[in-house]
Biopython code that builds the backbone (N, CA, C, O; Angstrom):
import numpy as np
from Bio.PDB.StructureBuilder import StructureBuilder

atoms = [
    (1, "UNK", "N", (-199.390, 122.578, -36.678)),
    (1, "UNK", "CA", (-198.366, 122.605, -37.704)),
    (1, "UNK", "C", (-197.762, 123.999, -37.843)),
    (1, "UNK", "O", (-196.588, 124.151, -38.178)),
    (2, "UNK", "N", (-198.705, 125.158, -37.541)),
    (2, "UNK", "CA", (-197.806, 126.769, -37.598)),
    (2, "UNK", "C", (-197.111, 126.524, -36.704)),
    (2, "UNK", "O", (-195.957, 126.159, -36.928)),
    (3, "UNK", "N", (-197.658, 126.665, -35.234)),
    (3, "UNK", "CA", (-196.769, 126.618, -34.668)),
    (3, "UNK", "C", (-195.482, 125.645, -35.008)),
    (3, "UNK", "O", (-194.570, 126.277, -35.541)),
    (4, "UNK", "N", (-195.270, 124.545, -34.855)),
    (4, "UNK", "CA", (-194.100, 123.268, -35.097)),
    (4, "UNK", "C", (-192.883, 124.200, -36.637)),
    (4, "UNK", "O", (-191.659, 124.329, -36.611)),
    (5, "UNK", "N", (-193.873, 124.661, -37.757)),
    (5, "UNK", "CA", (-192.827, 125.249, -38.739)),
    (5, "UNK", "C", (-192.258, 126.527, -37.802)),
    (5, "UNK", "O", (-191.108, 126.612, -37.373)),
    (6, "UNK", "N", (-193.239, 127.410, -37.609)),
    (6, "UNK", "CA", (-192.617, 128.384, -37.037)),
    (6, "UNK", "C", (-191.026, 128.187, -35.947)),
    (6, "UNK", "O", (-190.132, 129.030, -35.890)),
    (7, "UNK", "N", (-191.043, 127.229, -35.400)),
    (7, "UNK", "CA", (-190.258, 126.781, -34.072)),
    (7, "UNK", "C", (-188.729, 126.186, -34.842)),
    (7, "UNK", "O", (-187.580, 126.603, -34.692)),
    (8, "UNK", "N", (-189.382, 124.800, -35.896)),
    (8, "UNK", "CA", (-188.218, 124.893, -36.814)),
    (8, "UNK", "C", (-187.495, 124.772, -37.721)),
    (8, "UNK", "O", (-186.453, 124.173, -37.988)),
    (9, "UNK", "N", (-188.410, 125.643, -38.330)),
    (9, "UNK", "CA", (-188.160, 125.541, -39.796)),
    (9, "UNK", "C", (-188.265, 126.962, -40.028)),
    (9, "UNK", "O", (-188.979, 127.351, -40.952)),
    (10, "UNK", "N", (-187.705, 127.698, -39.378)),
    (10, "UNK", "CA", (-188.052, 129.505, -40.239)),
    (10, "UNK", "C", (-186.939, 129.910, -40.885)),
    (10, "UNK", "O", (-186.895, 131.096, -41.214)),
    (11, "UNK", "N", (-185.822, 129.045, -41.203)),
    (11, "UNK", "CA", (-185.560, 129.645, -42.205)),
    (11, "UNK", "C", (-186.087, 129.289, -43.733)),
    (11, "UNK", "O", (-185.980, 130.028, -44.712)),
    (12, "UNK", "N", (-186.700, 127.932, -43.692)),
    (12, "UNK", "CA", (-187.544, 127.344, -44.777)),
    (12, "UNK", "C", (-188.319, 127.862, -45.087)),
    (12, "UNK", "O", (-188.768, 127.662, -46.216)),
    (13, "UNK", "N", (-189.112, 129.198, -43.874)),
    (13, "UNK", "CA", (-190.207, 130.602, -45.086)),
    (13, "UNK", "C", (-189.701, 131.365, -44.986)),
    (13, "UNK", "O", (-190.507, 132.277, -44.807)),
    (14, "UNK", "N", (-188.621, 131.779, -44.966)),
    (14, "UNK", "CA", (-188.161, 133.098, -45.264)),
    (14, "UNK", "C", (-188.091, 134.267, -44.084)),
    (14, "UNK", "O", (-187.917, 135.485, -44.147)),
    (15, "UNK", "N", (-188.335, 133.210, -42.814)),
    (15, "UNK", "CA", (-188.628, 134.160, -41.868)),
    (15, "UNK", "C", (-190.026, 135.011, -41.749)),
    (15, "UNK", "O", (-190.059, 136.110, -41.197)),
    (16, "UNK", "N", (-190.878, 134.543, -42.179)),
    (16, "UNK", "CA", (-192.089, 135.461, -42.331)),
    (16, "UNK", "C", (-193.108, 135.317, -41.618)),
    (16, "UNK", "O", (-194.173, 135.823, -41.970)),
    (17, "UNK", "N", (-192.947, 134.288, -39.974)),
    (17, "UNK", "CA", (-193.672, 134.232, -39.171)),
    (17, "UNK", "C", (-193.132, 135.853, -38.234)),
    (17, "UNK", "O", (-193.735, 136.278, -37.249)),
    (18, "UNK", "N", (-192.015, 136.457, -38.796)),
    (18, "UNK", "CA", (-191.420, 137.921, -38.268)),
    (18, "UNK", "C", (-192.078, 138.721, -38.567)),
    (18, "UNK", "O", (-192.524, 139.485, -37.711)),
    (19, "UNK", "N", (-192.426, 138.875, -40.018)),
    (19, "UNK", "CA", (-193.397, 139.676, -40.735)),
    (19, "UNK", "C", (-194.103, 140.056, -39.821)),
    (19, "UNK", "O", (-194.435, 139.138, -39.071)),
    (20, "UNK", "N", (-194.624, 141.406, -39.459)),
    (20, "UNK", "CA", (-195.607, 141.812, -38.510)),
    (20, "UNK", "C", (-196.734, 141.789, -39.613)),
    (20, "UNK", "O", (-197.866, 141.437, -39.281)),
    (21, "UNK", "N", (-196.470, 142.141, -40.878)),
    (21, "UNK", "CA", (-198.114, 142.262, -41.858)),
    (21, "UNK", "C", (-198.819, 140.682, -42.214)),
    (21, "UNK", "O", (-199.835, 140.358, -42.829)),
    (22, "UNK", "N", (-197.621, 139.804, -41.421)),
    (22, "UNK", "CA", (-198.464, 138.397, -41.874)),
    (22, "UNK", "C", (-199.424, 137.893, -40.635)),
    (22, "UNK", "O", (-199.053, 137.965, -39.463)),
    (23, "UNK", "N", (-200.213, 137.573, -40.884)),
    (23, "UNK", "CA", (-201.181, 137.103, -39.743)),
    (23, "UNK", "C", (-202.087, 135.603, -40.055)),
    (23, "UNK", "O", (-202.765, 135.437, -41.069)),
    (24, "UNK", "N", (-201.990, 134.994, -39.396)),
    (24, "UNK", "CA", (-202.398, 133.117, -39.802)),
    (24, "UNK", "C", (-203.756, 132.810, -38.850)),
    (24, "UNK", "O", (-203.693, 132.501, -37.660)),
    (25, "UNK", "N", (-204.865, 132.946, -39.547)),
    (25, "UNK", "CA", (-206.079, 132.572, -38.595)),
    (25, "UNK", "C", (-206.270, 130.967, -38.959)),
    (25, "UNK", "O", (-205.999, 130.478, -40.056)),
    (26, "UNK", "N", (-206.672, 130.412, -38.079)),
    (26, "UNK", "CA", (-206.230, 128.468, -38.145)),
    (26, "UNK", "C", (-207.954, 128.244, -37.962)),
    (26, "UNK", "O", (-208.511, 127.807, -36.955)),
    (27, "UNK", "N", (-208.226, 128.426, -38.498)),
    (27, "UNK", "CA", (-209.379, 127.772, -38.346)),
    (27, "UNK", "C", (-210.793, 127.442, -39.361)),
    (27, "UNK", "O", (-210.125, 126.985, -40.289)),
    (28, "UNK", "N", (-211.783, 127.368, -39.713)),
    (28, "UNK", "CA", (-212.605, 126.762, -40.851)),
    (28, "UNK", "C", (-213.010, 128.432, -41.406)),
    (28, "UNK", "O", (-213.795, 129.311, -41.051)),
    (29, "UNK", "N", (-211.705, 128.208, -42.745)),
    (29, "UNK", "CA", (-211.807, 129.561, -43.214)),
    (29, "UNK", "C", (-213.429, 129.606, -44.018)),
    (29, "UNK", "O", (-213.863, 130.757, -43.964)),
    (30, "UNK", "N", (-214.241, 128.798, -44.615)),
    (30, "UNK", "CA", (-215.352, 129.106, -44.862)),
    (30, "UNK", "C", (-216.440, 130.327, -43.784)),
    (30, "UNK", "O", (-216.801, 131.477, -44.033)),
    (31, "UNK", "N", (-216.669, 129.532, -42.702)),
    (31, "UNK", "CA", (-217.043, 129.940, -41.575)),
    (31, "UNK", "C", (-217.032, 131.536, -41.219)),
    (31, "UNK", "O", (-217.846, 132.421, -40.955)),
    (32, "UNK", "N", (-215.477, 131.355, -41.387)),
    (32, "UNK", "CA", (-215.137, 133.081, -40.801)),
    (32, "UNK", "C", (-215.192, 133.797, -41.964)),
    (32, "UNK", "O", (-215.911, 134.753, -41.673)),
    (33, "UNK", "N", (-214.877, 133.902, -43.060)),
    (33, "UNK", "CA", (-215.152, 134.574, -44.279)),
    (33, "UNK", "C", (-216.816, 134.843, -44.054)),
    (33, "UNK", "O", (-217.102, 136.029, -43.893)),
    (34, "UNK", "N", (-217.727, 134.067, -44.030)),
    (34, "UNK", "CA", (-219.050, 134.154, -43.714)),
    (34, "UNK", "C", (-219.430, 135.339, -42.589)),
    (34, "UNK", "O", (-220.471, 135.993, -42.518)),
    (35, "UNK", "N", (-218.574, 135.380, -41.974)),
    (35, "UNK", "CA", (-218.759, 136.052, -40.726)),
    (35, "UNK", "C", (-218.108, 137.356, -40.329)),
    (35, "UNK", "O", (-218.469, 137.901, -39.286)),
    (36, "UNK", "N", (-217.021, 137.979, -41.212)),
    (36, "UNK", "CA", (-216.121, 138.666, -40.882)),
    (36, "UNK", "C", (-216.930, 139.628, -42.037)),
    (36, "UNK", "O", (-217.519, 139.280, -43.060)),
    (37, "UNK", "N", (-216.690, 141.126, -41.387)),
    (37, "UNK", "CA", (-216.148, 142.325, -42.806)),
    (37, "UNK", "C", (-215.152, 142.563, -43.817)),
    (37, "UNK", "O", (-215.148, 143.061, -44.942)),
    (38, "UNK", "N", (-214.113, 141.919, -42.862)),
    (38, "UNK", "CA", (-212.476, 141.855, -43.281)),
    (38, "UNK", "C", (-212.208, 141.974, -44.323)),
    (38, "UNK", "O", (-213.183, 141.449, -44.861)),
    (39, "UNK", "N", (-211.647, 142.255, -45.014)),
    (39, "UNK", "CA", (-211.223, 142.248, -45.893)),
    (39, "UNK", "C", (-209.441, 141.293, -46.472)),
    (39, "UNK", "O", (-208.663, 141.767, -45.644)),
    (40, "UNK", "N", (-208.901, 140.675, -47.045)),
    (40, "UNK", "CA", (-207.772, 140.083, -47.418)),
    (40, "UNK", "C", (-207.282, 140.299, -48.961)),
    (40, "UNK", "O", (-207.860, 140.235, -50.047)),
    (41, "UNK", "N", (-205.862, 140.603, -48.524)),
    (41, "UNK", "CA", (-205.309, 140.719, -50.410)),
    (41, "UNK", "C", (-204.795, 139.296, -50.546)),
    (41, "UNK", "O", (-204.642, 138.988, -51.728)),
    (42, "UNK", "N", (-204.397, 138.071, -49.435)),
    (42, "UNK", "CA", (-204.752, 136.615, -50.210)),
    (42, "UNK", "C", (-205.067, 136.256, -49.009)),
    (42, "UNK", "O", (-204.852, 136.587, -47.843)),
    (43, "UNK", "N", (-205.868, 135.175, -49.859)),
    (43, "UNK", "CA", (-206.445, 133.655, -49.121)),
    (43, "UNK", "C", (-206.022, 132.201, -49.559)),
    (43, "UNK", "O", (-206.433, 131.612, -50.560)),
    (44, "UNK", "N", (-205.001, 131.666, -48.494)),
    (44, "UNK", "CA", (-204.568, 130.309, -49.465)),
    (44, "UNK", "C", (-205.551, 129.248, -48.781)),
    (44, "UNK", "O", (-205.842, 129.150, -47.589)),
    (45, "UNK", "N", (-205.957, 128.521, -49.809)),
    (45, "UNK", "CA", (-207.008, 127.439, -49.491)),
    (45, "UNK", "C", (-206.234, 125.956, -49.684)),
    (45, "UNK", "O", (-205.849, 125.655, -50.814)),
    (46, "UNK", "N", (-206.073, 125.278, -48.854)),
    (46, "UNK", "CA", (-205.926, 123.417, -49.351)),
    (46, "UNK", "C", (-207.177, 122.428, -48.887)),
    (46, "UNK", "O", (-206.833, 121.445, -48.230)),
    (47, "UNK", "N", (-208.818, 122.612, -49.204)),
    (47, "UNK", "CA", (-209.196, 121.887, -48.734)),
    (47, "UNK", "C", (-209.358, 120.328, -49.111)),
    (47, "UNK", "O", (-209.279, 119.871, -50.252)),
    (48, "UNK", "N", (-209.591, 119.627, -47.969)),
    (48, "UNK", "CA", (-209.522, 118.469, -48.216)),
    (48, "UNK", "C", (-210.203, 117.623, -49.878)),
    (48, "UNK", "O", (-210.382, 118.239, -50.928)),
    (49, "UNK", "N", (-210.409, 116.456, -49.711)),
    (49, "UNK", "CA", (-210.748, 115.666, -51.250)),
    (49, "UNK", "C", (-212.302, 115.953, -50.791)),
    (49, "UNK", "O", (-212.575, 116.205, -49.617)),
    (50, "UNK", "N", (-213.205, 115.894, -51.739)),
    (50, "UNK", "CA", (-214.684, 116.273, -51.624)),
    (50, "UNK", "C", (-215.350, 115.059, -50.867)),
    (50, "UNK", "O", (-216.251, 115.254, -50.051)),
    (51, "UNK", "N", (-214.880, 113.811, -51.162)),
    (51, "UNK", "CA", (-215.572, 112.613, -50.819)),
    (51, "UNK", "C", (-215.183, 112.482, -49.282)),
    (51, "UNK", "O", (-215.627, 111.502, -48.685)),
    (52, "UNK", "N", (-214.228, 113.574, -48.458)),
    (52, "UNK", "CA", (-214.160, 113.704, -47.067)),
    (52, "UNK", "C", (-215.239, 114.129, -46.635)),
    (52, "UNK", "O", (-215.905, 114.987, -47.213)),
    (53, "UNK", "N", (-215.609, 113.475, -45.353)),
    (53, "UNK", "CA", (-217.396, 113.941, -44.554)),
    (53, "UNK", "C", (-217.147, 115.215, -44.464)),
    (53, "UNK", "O", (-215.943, 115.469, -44.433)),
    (54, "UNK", "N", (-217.902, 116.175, -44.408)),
    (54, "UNK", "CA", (-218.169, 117.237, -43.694)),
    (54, "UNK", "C", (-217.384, 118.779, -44.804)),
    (54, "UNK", "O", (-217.393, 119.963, -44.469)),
    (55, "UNK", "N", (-216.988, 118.380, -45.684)),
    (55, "UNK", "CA", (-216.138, 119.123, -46.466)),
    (55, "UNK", "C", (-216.648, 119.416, -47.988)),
    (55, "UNK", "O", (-215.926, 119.647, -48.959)),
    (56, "UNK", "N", (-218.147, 119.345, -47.953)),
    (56, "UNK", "CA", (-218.679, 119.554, -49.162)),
    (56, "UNK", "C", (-219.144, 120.944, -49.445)),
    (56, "UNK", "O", (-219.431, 121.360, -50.567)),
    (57, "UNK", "N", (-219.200, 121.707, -48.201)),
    (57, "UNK", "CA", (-219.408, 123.142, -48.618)),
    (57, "UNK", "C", (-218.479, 123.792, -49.117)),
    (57, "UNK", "O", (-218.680, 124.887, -49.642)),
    (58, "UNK", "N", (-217.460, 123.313, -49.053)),
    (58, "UNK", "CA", (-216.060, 124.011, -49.647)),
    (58, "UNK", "C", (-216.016, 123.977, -50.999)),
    (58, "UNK", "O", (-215.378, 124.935, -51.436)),
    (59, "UNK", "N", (-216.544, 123.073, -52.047)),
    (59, "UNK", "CA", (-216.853, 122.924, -53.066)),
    (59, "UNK", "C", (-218.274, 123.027, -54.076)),
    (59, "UNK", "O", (-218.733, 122.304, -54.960)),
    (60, "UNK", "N", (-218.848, 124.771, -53.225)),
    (60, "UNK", "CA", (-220.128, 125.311, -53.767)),
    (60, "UNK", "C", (-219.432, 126.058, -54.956)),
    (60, "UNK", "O", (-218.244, 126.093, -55.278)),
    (61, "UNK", "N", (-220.556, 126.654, -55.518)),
    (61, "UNK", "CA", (-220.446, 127.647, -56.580)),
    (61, "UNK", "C", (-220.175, 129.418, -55.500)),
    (61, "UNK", "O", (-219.441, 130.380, -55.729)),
    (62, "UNK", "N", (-220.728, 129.261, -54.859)),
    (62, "UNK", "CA", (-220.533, 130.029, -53.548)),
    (62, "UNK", "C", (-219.335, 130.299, -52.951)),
    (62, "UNK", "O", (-218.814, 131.407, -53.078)),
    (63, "UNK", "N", (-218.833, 129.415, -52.311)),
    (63, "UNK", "CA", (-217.885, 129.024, -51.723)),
    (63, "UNK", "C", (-216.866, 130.068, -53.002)),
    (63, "UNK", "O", (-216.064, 130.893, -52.564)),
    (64, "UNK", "N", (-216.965, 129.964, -53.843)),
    (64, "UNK", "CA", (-215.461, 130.097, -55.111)),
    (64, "UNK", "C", (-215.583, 131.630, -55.571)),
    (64, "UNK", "O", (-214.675, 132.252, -56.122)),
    (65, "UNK", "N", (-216.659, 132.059, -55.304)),
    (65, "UNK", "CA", (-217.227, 133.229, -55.338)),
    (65, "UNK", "C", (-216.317, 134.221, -54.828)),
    (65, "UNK", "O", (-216.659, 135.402, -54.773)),
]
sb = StructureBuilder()
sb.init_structure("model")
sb.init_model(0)
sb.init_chain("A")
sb.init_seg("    ")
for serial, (resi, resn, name, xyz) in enumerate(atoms, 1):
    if name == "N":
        sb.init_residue(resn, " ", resi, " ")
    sb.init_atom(name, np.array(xyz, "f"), 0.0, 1.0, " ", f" {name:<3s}", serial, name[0])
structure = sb.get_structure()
């Protein structure tokens, strides 16, 4: 889906796949937060509904932390 908006729909964000300070890691942001030093000034989250398999760690006390 980044890629597909990026391709055509950029004027629908503002152009901000240009942004050199924006950077889009695609993958099970729990996981890598766990794993990284990194640091981020945001993190946008949409995870799925809780009663989806495999998607219950997303909804720890942890996790929100």
């Amino acid at each position: 889906m980044i890629e597909f908006a990026r391709i055509h729909f950029p004027e629908n964000s503002f152009y901000v796949w240009n942004d050199p300070r924006i950077s889009v890691v695609n993958r099970d942001g729990r996981e890598y937060l766990l794993h990284t030093k990194e640091k981020f000034d945001l993190i946008m989250s949409e995870p799925s509904n809780p009663w989806v398999n495999g998607v219950g760690s997303l909804f720890t006390v942890e996790f929100f932390r």
